[in-house]
Structures are given as structure tokens and as C-alpha cells.
BAFI-3210 file (N, C-alpha, C; in Angstrom, 3 decimals, decimal comma, padded with zeros to 6 digits):
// residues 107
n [1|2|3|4|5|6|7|8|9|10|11|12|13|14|15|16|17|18|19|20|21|22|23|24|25|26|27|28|29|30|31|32|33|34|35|36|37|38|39|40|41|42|43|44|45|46|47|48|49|50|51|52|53|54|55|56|57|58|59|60|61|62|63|64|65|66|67|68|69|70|71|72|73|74|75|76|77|78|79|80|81|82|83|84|85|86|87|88|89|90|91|92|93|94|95|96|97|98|99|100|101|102|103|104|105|106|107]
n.u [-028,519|-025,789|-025,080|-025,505|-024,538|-021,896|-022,536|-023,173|-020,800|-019,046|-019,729|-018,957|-017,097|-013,141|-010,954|-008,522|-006,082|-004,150|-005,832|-006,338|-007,944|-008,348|-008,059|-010,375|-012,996|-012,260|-012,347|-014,884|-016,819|-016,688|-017,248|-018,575|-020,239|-019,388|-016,777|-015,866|-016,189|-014,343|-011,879|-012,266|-011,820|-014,017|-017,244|-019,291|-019,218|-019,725|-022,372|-023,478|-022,929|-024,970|-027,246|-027,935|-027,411|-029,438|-031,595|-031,494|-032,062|-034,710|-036,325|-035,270|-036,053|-039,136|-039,648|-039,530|-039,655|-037,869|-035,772|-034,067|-031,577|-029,935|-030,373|-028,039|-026,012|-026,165|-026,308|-023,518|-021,951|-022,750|-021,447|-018,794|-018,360|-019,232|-016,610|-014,742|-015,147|-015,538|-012,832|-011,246|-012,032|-011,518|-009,038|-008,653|-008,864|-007,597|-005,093|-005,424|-005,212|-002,351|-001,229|-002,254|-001,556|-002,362|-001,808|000,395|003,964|006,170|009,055]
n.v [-037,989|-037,705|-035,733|-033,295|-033,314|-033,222|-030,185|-028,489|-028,755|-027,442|-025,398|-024,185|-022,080|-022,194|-023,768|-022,438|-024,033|-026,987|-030,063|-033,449|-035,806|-038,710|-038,669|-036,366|-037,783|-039,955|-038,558|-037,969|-039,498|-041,070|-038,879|-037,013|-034,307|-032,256|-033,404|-032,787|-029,821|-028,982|-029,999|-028,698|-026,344|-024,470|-023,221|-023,627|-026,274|-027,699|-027,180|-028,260|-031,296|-032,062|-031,118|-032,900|-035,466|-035,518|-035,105|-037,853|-039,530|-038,218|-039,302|-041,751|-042,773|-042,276|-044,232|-046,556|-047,887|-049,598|-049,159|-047,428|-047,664|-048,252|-045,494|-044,298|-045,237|-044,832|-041,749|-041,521|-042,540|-040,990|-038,063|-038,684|-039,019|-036,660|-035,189|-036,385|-035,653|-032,265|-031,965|-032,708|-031,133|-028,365|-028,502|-028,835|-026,418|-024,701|-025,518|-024,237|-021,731|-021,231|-021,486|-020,162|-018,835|-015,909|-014,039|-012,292|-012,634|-011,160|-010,044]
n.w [-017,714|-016,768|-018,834|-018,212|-015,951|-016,116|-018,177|-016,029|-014,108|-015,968|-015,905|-013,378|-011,540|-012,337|-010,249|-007,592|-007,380|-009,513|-008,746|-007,969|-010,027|-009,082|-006,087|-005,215|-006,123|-004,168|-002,381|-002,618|-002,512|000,279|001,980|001,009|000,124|001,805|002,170|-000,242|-000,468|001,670|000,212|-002,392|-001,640|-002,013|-001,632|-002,770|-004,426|-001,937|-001,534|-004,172|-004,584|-001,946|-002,162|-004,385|-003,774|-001,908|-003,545|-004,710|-002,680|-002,032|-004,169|-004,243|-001,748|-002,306|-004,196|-003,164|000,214|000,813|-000,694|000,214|001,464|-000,870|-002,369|-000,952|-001,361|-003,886|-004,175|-002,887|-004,941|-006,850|-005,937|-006,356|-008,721|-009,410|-008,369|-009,780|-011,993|-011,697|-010,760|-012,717|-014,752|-014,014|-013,737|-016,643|-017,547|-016,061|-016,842|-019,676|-019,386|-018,453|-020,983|-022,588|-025,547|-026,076|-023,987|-023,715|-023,146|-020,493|-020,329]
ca.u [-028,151|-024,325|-024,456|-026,357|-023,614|-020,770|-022,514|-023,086|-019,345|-018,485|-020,551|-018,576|-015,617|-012,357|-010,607|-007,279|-004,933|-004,608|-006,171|-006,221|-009,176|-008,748|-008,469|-011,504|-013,785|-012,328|-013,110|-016,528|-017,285|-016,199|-017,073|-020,067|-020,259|-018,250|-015,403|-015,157|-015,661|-013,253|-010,973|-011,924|-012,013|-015,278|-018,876|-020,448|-018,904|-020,364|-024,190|-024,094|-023,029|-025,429|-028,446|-027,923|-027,693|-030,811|-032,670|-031,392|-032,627|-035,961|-036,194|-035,218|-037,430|-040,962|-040,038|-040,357|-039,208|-036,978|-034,760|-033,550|-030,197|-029,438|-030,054|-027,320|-025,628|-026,203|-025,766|-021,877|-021,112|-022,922|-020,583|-017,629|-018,363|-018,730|-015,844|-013,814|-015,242|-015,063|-010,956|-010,278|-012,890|-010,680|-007,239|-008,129|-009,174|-005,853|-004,298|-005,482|-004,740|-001,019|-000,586|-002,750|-000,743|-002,971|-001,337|001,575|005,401|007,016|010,778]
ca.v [-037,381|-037,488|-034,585|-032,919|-033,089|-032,898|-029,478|-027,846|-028,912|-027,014|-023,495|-023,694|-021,553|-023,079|-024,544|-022,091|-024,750|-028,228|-030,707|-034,833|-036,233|-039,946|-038,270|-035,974|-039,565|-041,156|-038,140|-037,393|-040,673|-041,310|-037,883|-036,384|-032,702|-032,004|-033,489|-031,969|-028,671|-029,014|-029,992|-028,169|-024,973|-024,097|-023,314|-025,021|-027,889|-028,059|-027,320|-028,894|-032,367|-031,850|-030,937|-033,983|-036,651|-035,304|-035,644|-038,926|-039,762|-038,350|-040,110|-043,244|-043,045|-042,255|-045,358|-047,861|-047,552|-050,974|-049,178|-046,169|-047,898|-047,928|-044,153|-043,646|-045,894|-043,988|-040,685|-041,206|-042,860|-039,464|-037,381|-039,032|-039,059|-035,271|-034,479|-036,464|-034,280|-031,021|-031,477|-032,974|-029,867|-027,151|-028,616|-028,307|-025,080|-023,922|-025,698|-023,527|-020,040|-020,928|-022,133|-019,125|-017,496|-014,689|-013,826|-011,746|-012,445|-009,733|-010,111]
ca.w [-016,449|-017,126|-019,758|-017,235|-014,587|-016,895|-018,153|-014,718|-013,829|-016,881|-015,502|-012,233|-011,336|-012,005|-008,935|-007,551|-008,152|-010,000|-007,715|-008,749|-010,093|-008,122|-005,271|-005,348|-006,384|-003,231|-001,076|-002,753|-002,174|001,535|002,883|000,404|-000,433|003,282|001,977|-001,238|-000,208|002,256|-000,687|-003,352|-001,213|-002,169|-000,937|-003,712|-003,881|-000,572|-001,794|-005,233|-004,385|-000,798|-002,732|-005,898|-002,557|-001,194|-004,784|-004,835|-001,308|-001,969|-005,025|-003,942|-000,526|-003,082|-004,919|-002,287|001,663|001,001|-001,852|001,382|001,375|-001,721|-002,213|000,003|-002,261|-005,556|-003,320|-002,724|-005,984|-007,471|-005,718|-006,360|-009,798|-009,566|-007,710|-010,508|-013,276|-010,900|-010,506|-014,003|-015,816|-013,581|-014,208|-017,736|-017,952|-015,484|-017,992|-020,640|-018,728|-018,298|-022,064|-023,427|-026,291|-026,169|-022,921|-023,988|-021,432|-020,086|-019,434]
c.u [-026,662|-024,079|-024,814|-025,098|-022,397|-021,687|-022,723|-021,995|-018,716|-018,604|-019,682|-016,934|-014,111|-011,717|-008,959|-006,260|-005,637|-005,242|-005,995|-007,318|-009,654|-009,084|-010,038|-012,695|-013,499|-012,748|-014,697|-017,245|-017,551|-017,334|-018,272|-019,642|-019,267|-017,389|-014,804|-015,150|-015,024|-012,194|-010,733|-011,606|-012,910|-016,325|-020,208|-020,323|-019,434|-021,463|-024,510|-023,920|-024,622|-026,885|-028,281|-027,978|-029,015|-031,973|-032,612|-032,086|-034,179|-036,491|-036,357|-036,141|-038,744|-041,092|-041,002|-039,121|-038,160|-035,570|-033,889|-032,235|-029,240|-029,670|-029,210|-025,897|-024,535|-025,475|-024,227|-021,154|-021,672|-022,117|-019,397|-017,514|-018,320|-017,275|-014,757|-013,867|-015,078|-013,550|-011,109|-011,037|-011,851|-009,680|-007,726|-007,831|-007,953|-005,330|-003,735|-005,186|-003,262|-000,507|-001,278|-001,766|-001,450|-002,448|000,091|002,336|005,814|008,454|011,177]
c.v [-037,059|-036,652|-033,579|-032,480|-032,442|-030,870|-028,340|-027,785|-027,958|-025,398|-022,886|-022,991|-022,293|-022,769|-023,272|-023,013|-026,441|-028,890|-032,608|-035,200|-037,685|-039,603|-037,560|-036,992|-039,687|-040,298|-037,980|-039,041|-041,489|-040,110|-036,826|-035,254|-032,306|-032,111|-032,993|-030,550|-027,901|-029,014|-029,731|-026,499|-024,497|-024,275|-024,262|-025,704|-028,323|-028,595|-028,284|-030,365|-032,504|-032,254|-032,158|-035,161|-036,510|-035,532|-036,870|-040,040|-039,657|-039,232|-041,834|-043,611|-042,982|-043,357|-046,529|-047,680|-048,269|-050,360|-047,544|-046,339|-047,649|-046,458|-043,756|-044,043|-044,681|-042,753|-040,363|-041,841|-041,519|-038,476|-037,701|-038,924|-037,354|-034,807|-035,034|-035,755|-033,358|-030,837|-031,873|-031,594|-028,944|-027,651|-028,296|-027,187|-024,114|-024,422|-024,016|-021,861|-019,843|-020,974|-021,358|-018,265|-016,305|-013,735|-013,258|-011,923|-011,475|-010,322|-008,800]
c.w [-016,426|-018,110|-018,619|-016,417|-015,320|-017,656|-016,930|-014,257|-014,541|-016,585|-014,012|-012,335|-011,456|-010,290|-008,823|-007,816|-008,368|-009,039|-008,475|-008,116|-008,855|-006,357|-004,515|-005,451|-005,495|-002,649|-001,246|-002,403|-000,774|001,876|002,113|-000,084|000,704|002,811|000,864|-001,340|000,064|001,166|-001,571|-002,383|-001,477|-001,837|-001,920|-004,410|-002,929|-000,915|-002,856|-005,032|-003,063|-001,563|-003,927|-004,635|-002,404|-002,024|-004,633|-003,938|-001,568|-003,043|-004,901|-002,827|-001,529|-003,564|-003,943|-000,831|001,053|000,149|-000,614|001,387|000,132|-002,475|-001,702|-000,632|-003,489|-004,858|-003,716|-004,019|-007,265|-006,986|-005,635|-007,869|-010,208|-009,642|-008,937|-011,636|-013,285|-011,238|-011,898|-014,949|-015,335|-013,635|-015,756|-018,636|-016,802|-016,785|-018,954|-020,479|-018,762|-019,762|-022,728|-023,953|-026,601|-025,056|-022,950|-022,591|-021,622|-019,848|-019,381]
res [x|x|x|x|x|x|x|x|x|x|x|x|x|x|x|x|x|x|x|x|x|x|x|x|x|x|x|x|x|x|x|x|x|x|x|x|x|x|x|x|x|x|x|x|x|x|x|x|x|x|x|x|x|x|x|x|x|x|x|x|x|x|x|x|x|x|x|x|x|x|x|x|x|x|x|x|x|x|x|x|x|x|x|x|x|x|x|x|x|x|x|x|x|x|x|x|x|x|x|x|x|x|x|x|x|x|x]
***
């Protein structure tokens, strides 16, 4: 499931500017897909954490009623775990745009 995420992270748009990974983890974690949308600036950041809770949820409700909490659990430590791969995947790939020698300077 963690190549999984880590390649979907990899398909998404980079981020307009750097952002920090710990950060992103504490908000995806606190505040769900809401809060990292809010902080990545993006709409899906919104959906893709939103929709991976809601698997998790249904998931965890089919097993057994008693395990409902801890779906909610998994949930926010799945989107915190995003949101730290999200910012650290798009800082590296800004990175790589400013430090592209293919990118002839002008003076």
C-alpha cells in the first residue's frame, strides 16, 4: 500500500512553492484532506486524502462495527503520511526545475 501512495504522490502536479514536509503530517493529520488542501493550495489534495479516509472507514466498518474508531484512527495517520510525501515529492521536483542545466540564463 505504501508504493501505492508514494506512486500516485509521484503523478500529482508539483506544489507552487516549497512547502515543509513536518508540517503538512501535522496538518494532514489534525485537519484531514480540509487541511491540506487548504495548505497545499490544491483541489486534490482535498479529494485524494477525502476519498483514501472514506476507504479506510468503509473498510474498517465491514470488518467488525467495534473496529469504527480505529478507522478514524488509520484515516488521519493515512493522511498525514500523504501530506508528508505530497510536500517532500514537490519540493524535490521544484528543486530540480531551479537546478536544471538544461535551462539556459540569460543576463
Amino acid at each position: 500500500m505504501g508504493d501505492m501512495l508514494i506512486k500516485a504522490v509521484g503523478a500529482l502536479p508539483t506544489l507552487r512553492k516549497p512547502k515543509k514536509p513536518g508540517v503538512a503530517a501535522a496538518i494532514g493529520f489534525l485537519f484531514g484532506g480540509i487541511g491540506l488542501g487548504l495548505y497545499f493550495r490544491s483541489f486534490i489534495d482535498f479529494l485524494f486524502p477525502l476519498a483514501a479516509v472514506f476507504a479506510v472507514l468503509i473498510t474498517s466498518s465491514a470488518i467488525e462495527s467495534k473496529l469504527g474508531s480505529v478507522g478514524w484512527l488509520a484515516g488521519a495517520v493515512l493522511v498525514g503520511v500523504y501530506g508528508f510525501f505530497r510536500a517532500q515529492d514537490s519540493n524535490k521536483r521544484l528543486a530540480m526545475q531551479v537546478t536544471d542545466p538544461a535551462v539556459p540564463m540569460t543576463a
